[in-house]
CHARMM internal coordinates of N, CA and C (Angstrom, degrees):
IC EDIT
DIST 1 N 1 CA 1.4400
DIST 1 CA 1 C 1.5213
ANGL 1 N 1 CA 1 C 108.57
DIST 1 C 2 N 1.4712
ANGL 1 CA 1 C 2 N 123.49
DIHE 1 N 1 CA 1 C 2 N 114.93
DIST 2 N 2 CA 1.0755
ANGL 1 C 2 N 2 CA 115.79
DIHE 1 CA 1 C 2 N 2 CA 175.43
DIST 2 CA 2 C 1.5031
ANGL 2 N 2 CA 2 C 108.88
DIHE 1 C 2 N 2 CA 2 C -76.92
DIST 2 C 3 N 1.8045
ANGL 2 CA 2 C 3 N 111.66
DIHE 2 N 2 CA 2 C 3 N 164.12
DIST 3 N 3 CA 1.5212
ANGL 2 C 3 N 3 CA 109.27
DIHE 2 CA 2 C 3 N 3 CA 164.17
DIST 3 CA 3 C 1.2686
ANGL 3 N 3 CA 3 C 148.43
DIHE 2 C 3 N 3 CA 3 C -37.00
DIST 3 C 4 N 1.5251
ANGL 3 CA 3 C 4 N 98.26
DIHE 3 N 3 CA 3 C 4 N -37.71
DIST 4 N 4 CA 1.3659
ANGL 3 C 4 N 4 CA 127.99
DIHE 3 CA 3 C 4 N 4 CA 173.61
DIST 4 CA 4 C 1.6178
ANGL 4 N 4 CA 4 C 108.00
DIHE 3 C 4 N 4 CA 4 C -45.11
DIST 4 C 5 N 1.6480
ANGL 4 CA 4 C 5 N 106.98
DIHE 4 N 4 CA 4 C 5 N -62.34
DIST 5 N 5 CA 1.4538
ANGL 4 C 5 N 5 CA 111.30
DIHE 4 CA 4 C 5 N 5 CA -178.18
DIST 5 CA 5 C 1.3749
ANGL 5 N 5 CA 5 C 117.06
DIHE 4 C 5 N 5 CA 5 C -84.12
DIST 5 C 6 N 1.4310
ANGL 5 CA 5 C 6 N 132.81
DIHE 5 N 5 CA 5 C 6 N -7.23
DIST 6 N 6 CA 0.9608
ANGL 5 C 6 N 6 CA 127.35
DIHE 5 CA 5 C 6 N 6 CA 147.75
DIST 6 CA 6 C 1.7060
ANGL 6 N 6 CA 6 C 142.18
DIHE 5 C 6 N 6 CA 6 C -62.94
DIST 6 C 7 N 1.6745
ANGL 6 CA 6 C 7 N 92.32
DIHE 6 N 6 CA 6 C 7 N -0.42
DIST 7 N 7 CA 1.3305
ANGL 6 C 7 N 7 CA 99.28
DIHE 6 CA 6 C 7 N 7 CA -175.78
DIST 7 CA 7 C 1.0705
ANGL 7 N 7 CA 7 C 95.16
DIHE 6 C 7 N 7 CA 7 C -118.09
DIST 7 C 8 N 1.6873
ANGL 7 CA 7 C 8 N 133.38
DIHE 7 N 7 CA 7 C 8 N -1.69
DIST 8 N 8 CA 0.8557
ANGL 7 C 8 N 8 CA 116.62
DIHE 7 CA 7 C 8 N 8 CA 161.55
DIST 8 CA 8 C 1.7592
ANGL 8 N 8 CA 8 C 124.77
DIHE 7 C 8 N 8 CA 8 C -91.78
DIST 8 C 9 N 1.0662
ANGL 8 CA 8 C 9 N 120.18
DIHE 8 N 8 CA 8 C 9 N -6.54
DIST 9 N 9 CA 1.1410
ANGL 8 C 9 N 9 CA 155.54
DIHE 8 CA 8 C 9 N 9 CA -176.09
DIST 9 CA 9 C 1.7143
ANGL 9 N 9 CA 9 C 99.64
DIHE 8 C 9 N 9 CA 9 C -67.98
DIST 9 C 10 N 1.3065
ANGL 9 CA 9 C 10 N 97.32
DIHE 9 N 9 CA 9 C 10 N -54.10
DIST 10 N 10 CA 1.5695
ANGL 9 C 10 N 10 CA 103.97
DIHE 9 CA 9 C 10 N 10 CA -175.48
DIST 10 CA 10 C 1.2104
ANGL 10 N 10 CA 10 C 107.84
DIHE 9 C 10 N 10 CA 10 C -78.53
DIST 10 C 11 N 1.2812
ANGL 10 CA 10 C 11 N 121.49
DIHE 10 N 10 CA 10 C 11 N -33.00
DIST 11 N 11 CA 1.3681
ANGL 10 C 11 N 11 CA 130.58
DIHE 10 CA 10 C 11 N 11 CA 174.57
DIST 11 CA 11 C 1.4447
ANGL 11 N 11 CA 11 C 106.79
DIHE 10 C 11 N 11 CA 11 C -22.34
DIST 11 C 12 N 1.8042
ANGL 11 CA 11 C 12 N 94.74
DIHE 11 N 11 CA 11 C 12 N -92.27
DIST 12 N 12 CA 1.5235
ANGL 11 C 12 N 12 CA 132.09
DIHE 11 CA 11 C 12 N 12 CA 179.09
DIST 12 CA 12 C 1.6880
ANGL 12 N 12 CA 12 C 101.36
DIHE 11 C 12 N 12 CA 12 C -30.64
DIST 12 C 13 N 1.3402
ANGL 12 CA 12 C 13 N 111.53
DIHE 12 N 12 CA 12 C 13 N -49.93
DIST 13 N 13 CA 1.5311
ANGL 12 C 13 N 13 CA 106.40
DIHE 12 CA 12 C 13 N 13 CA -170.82
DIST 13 CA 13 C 1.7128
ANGL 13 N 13 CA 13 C 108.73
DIHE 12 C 13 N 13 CA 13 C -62.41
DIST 13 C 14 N 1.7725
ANGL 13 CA 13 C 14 N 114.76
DIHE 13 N 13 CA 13 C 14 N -49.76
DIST 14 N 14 CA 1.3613
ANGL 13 C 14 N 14 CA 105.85
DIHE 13 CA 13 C 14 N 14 CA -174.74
DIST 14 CA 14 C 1.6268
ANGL 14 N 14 CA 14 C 101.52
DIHE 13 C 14 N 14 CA 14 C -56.02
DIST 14 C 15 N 1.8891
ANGL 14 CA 14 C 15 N 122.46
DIHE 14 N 14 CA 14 C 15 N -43.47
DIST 15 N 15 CA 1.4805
ANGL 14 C 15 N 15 CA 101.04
DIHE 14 CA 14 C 15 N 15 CA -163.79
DIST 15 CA 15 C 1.6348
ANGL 15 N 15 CA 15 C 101.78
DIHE 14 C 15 N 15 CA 15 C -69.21
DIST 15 C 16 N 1.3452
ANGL 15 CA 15 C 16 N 148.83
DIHE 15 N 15 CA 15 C 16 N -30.57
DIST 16 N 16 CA 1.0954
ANGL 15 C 16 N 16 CA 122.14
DIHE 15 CA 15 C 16 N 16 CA -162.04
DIST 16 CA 16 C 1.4692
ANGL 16 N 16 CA 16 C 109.05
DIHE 15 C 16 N 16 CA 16 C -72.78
DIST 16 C 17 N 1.4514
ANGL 16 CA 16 C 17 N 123.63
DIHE 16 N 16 CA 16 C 17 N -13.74
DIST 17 N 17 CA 1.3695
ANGL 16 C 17 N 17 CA 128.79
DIHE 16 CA 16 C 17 N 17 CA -174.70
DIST 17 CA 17 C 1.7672
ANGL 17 N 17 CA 17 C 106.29
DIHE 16 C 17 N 17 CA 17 C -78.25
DIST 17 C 18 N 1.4085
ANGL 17 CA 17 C 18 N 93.24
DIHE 17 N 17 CA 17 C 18 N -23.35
DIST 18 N 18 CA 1.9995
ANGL 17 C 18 N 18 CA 96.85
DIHE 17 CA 17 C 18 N 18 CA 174.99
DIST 18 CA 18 C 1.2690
ANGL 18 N 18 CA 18 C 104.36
DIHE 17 C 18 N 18 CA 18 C -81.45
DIST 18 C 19 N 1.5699
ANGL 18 CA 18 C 19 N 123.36
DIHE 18 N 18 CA 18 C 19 N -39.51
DIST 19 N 19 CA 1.1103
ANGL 18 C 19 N 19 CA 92.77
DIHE 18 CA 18 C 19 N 19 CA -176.74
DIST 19 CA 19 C 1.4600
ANGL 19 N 19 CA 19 C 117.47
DIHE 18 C 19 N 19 CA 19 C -92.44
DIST 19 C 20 N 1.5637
ANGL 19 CA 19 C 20 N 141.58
DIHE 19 N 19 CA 19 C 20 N 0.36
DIST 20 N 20 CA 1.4158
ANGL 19 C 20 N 20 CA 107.31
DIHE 19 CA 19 C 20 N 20 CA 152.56
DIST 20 CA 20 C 1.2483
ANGL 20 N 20 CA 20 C 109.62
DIHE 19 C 20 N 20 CA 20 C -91.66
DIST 20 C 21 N 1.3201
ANGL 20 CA 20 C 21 N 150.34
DIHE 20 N 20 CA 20 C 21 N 40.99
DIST 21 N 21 CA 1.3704
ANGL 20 C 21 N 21 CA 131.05
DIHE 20 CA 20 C 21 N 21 CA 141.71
DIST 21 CA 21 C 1.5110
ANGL 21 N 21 CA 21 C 97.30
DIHE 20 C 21 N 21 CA 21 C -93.37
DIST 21 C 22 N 1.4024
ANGL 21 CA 21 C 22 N 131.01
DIHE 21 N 21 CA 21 C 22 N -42.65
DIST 22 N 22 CA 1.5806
ANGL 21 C 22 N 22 CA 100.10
DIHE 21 CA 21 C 22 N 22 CA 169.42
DIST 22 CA 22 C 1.6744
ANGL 22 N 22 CA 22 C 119.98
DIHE 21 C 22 N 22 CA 22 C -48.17
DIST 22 C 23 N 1.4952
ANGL 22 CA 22 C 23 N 120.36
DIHE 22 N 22 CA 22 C 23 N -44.20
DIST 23 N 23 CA 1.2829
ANGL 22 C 23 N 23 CA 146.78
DIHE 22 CA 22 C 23 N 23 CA -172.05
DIST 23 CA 23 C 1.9019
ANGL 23 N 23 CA 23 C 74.55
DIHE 22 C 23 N 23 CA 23 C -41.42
DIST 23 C 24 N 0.7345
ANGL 23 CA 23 C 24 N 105.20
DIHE 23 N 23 CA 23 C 24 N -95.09
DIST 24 N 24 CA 1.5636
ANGL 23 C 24 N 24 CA 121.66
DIHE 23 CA 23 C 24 N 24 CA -156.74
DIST 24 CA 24 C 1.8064
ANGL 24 N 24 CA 24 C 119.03
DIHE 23 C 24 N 24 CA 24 C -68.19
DIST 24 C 25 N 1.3218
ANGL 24 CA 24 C 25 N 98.77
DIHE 24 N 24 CA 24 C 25 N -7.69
DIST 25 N 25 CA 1.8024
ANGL 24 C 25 N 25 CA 114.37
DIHE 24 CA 24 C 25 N 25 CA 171.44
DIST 25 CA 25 C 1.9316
ANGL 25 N 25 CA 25 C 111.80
DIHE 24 C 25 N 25 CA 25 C -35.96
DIST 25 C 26 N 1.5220
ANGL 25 CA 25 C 26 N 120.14
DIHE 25 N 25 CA 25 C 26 N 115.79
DIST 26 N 26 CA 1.2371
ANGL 25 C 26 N 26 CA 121.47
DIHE 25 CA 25 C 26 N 26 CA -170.09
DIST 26 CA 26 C 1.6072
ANGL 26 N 26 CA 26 C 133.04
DIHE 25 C 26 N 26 CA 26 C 44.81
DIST 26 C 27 N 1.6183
ANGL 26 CA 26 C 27 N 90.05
DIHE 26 N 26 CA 26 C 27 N 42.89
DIST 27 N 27 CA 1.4177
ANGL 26 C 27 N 27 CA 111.78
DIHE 26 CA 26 C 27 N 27 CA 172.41
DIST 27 CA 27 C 1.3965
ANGL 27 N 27 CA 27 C 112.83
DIHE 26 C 27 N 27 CA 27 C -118.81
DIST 27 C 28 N 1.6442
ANGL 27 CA 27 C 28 N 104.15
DIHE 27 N 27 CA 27 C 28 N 126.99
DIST 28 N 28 CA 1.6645
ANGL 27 C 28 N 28 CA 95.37
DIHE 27 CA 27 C 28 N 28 CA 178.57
DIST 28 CA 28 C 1.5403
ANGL 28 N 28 CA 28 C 100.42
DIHE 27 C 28 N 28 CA 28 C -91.24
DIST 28 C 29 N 1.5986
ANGL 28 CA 28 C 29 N 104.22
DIHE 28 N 28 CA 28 C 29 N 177.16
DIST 29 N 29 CA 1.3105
ANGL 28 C 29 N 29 CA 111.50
DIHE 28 CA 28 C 29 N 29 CA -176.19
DIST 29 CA 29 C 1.3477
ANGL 29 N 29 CA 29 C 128.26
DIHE 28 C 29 N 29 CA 29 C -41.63
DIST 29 C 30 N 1.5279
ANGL 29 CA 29 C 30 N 94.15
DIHE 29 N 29 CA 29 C 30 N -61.04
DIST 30 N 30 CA 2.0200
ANGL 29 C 30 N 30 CA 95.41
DIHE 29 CA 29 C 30 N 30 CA 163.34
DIST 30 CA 30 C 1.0165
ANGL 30 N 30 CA 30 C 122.57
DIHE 29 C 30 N 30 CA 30 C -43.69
DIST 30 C 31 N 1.2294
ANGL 30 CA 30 C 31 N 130.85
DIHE 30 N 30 CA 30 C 31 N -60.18
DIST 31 N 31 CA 2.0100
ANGL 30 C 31 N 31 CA 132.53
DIHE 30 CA 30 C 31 N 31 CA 158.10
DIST 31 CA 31 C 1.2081
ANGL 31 N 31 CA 31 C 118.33
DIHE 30 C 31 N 31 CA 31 C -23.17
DIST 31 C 32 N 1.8212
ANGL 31 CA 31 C 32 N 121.48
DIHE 31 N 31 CA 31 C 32 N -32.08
DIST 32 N 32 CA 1.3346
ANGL 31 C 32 N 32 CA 113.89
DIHE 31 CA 31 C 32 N 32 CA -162.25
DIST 32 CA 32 C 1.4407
ANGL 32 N 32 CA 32 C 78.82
DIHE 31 C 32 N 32 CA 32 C -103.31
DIST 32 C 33 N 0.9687
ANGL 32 CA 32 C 33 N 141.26
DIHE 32 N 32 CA 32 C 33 N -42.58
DIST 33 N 33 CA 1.6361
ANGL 32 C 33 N 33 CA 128.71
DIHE 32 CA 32 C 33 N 33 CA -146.58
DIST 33 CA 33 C 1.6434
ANGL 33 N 33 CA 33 C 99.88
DIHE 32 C 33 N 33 CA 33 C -86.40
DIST 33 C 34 N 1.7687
ANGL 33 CA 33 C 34 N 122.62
DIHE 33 N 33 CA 33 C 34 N -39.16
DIST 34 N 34 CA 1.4769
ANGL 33 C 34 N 34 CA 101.83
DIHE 33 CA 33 C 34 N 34 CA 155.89
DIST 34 CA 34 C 1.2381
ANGL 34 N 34 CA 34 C 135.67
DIHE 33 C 34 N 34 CA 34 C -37.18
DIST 34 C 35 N 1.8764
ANGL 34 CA 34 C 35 N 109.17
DIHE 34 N 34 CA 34 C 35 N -58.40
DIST 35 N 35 CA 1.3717
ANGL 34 C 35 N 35 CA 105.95
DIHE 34 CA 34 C 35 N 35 CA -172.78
DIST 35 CA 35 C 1.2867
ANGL 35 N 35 CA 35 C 109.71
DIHE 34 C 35 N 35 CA 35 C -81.56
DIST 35 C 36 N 1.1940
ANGL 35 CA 35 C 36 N 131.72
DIHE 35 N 35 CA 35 C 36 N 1.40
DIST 36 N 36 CA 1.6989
ANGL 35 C 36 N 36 CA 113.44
DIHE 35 CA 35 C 36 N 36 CA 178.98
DIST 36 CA 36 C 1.8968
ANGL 36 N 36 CA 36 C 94.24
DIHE 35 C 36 N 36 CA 36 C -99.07
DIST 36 C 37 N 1.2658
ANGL 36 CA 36 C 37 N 107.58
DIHE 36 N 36 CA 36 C 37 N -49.57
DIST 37 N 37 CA 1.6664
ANGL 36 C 37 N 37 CA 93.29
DIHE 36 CA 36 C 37 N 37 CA 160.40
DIST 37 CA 37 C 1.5832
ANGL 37 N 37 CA 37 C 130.82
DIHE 36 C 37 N 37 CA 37 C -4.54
DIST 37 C 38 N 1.5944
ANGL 37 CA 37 C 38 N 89.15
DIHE 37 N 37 CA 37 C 38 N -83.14
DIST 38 N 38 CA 1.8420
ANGL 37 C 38 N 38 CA 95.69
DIHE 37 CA 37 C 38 N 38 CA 153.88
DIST 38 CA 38 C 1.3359
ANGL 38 N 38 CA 38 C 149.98
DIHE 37 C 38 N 38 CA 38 C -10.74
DIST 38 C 39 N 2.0090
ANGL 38 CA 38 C 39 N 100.42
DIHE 38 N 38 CA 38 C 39 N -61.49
DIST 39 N 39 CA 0.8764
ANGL 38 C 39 N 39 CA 120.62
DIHE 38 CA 38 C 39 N 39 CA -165.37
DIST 39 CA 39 C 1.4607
ANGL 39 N 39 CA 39 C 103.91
DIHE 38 C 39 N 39 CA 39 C -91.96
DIST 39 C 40 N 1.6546
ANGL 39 CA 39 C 40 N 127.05
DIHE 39 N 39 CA 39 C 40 N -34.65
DIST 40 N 40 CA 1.4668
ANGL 39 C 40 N 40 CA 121.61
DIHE 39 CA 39 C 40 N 40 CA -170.96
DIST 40 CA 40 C 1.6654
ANGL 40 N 40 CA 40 C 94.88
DIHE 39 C 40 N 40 CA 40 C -94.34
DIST 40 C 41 N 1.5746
ANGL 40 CA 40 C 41 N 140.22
DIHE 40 N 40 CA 40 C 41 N -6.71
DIST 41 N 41 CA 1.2035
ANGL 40 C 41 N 41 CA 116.71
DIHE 40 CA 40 C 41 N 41 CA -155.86
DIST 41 CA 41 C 1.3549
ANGL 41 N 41 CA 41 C 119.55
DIHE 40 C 41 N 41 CA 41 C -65.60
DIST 41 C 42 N 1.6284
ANGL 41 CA 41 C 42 N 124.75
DIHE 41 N 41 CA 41 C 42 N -1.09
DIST 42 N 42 CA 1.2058
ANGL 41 C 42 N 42 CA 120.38
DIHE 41 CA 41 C 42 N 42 CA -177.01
DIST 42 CA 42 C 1.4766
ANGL 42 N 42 CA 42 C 119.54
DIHE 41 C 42 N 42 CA 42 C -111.99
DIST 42 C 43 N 1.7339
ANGL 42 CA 42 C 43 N 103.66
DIHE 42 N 42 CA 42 C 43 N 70.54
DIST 43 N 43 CA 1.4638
ANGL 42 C 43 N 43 CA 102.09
DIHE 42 CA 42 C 43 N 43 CA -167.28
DIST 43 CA 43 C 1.5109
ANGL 43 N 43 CA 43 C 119.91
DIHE 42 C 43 N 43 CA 43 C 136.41
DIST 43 C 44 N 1.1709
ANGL 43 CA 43 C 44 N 111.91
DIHE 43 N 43 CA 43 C 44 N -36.66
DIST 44 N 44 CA 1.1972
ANGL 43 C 44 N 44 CA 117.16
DIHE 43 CA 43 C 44 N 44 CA -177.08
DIST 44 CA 44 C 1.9184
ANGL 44 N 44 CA 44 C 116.70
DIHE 43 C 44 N 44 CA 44 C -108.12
DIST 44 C 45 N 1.4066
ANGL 44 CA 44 C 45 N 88.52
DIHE 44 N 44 CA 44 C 45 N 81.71
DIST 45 N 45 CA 1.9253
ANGL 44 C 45 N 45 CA 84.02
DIHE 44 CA 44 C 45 N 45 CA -158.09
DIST 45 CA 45 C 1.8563
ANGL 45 N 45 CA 45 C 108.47
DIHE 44 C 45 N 45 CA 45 C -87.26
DIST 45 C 46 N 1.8520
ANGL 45 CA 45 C 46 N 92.16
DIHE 45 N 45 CA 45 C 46 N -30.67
DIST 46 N 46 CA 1.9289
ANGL 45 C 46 N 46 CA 83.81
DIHE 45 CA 45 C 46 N 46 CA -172.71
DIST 46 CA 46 C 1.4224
ANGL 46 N 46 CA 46 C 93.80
DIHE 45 C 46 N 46 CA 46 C -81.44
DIST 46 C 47 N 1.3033
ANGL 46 CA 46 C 47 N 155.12
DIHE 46 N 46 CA 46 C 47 N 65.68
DIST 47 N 47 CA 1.4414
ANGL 46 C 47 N 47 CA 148.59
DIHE 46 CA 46 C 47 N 47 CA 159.52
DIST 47 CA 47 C 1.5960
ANGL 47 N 47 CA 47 C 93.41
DIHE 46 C 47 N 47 CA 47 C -96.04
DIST 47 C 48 N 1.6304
ANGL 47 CA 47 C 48 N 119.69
DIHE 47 N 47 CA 47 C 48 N 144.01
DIST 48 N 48 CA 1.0305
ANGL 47 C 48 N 48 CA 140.15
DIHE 47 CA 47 C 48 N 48 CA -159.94
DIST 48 CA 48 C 1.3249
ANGL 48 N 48 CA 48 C 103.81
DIHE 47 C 48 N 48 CA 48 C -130.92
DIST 48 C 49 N 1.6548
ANGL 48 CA 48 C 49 N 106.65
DIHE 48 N 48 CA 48 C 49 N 77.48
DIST 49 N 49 CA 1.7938
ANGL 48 C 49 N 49 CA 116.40
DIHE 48 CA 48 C 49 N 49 CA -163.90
DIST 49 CA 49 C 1.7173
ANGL 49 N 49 CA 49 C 87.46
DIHE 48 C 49 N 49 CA 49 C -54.40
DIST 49 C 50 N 1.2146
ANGL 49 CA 49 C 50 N 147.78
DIHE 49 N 49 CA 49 C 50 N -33.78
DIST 50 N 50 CA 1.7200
ANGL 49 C 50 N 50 CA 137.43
DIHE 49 CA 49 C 50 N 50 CA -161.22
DIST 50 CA 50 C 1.7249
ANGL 50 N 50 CA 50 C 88.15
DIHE 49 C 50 N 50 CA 50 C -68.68
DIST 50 C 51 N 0.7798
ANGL 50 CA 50 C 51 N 101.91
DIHE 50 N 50 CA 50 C 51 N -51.25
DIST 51 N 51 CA 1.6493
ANGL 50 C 51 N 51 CA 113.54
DIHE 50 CA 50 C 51 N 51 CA -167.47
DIST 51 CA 51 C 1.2977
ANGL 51 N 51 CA 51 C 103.16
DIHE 50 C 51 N 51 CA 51 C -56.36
DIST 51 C 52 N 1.2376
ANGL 51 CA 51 C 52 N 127.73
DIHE 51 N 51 CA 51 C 52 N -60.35
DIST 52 N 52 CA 1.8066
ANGL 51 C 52 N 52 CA 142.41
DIHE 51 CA 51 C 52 N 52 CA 172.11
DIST 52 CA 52 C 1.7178
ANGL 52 N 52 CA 52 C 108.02
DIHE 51 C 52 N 52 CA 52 C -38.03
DIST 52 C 53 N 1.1712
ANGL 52 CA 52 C 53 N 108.94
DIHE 52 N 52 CA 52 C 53 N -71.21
DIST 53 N 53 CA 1.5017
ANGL 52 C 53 N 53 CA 131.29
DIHE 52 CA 52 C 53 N 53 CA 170.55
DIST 53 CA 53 C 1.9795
ANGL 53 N 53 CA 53 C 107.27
DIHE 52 C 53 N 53 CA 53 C -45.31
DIST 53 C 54 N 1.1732
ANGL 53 CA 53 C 54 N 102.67
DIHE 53 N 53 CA 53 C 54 N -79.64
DIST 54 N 54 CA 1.4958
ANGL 53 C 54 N 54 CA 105.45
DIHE 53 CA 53 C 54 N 54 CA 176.71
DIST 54 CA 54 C 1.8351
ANGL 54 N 54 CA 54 C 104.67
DIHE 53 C 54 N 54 CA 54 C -35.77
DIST 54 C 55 N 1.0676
ANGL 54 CA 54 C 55 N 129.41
DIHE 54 N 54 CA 54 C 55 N -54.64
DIST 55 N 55 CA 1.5498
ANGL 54 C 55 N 55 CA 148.02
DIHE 54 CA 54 C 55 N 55 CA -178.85
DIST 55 CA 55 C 1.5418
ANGL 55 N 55 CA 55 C 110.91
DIHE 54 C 55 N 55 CA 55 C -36.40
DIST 55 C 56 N 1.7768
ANGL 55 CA 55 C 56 N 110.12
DIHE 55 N 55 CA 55 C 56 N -48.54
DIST 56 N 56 CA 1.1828
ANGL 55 C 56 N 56 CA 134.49
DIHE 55 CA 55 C 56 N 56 CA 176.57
DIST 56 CA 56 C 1.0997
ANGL 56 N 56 CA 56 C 122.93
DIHE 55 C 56 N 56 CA 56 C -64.20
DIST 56 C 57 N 1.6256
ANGL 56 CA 56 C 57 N 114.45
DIHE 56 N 56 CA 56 C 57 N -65.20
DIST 57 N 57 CA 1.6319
ANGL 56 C 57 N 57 CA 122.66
DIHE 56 CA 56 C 57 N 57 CA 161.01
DIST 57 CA 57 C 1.3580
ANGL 57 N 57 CA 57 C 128.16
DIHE 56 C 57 N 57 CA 57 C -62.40
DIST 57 C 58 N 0.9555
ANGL 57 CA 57 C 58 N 115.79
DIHE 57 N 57 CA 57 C 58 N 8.28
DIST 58 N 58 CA 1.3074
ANGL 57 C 58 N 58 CA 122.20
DIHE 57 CA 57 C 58 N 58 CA -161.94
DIST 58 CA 58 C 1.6589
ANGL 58 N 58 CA 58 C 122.75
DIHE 57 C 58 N 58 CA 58 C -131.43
DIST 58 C 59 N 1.3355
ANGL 58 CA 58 C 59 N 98.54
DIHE 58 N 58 CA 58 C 59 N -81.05
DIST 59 N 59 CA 1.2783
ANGL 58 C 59 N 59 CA 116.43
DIHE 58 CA 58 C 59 N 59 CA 178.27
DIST 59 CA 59 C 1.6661
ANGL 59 N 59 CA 59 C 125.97
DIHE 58 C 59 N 59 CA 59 C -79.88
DIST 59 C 60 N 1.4325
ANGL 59 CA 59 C 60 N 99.69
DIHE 59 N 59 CA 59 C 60 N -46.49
DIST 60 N 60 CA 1.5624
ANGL 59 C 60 N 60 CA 87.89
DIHE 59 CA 59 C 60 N 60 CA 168.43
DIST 60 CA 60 C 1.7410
ANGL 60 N 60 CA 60 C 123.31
DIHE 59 C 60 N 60 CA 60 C -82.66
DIST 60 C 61 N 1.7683
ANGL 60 CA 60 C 61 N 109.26
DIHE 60 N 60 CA 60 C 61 N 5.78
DIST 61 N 61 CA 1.7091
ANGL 60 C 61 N 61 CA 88.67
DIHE 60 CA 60 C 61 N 61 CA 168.48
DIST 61 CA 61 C 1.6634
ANGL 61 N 61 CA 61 C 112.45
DIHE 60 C 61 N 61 CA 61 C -97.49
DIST 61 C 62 N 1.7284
ANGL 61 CA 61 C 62 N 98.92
DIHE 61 N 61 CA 61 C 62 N 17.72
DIST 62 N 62 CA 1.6476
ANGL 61 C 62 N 62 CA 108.93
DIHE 61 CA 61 C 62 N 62 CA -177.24
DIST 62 CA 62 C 1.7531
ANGL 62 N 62 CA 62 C 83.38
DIHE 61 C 62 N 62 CA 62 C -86.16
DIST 62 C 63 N 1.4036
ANGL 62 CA 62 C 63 N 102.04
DIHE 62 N 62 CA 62 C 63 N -70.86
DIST 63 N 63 CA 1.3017
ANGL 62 C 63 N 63 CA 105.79
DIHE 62 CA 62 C 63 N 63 CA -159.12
DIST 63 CA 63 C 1.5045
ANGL 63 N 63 CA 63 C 110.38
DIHE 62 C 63 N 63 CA 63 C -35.89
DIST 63 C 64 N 1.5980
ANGL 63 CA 63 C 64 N 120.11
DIHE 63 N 63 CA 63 C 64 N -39.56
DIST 64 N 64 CA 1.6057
ANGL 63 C 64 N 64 CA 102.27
DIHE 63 CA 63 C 64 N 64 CA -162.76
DIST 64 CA 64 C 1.2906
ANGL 64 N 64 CA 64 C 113.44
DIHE 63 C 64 N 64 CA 64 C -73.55
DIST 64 C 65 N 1.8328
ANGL 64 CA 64 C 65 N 101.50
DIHE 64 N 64 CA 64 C 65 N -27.20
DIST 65 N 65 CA 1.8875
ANGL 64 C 65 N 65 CA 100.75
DIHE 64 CA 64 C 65 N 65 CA 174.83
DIST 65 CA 65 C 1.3899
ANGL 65 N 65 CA 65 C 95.68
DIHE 64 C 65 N 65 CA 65 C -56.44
DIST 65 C 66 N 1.4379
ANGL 65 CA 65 C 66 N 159.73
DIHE 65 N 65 CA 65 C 66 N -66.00
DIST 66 N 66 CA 1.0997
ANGL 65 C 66 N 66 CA 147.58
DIHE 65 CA 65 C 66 N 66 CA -161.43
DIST 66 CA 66 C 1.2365
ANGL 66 N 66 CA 66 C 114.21
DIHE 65 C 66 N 66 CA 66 C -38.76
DIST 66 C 67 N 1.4667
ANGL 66 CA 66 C 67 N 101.94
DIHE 66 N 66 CA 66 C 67 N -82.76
DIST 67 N 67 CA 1.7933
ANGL 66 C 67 N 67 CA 111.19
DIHE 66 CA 66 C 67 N 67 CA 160.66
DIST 67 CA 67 C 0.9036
ANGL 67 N 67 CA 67 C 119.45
DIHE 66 C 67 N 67 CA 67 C 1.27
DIST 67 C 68 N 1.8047
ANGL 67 CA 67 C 68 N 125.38
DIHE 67 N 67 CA 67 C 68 N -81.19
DIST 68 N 68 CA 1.1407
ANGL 67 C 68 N 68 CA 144.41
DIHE 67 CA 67 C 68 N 68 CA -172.71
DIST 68 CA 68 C 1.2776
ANGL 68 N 68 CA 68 C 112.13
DIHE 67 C 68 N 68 CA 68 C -51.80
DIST 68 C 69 N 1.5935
ANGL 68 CA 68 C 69 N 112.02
DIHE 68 N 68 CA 68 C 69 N -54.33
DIST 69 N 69 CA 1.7112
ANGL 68 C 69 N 69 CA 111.92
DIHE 68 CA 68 C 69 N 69 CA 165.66
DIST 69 CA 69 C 1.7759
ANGL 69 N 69 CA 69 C 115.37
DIHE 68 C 69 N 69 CA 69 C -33.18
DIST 69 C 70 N 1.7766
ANGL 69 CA 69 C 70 N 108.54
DIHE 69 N 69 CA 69 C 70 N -68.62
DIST 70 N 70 CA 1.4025
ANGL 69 C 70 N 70 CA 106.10
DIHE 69 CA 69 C 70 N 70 CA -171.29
DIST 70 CA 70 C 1.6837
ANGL 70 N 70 CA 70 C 109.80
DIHE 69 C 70 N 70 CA 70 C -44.80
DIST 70 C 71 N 1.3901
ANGL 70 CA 70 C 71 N 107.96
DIHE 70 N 70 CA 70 C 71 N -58.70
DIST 71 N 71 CA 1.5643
ANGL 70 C 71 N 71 CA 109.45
DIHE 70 CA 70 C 71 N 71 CA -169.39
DIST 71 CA 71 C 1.2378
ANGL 71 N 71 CA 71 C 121.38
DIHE 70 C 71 N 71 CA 71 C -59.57
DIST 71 C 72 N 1.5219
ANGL 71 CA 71 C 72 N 122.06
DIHE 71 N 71 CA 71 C 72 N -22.15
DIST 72 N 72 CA 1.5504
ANGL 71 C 72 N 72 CA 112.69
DIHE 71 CA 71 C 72 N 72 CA 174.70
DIST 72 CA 72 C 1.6652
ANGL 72 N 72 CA 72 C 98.41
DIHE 71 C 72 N 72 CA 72 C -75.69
DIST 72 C 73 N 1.1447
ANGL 72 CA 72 C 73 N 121.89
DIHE 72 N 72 CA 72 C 73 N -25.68
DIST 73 N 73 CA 1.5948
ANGL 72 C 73 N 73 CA 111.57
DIHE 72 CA 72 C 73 N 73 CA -164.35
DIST 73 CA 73 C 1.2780
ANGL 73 N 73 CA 73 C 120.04
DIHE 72 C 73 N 73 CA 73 C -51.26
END
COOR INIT
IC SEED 1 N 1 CA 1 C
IC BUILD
């Protein structure tokens, strides 16, 4: 993998992390677990909306500070 695509790589990862925190911007949990309800109910039954949600608040605004670390370097 050259650099080139590794930065693009990281790219894609910080924007998909913008767009579900916009996705989910001033939504409480119940808000998120209705509307994603919706969206997976045809098919997607073992998804663990606590798990989804926790993922959001949590883990992906770690990951982008990381992110952000590698790419300014």
């Amino acid at each position: 993998m050259t650099i080139n695509r590794l930065t693009d790589y990281l790219d894609h990862m910080r924007q998909a992390i913008a767009d579900a925190q916009a996705f989910t911007e001033g939504m409480t949990q119940p808000d998120f677990e209705q509307g994603m309800r919706n969206r997976i109910a045809h098919g997607y039954f073992d998804i663990d909306l606590a798990v989804v949600w926790d993922t959001l608040q949590t883990a992906l605004p770690t990951l982008k500070i990381q992110l952000d670390s590698i790419v300014s370097e």
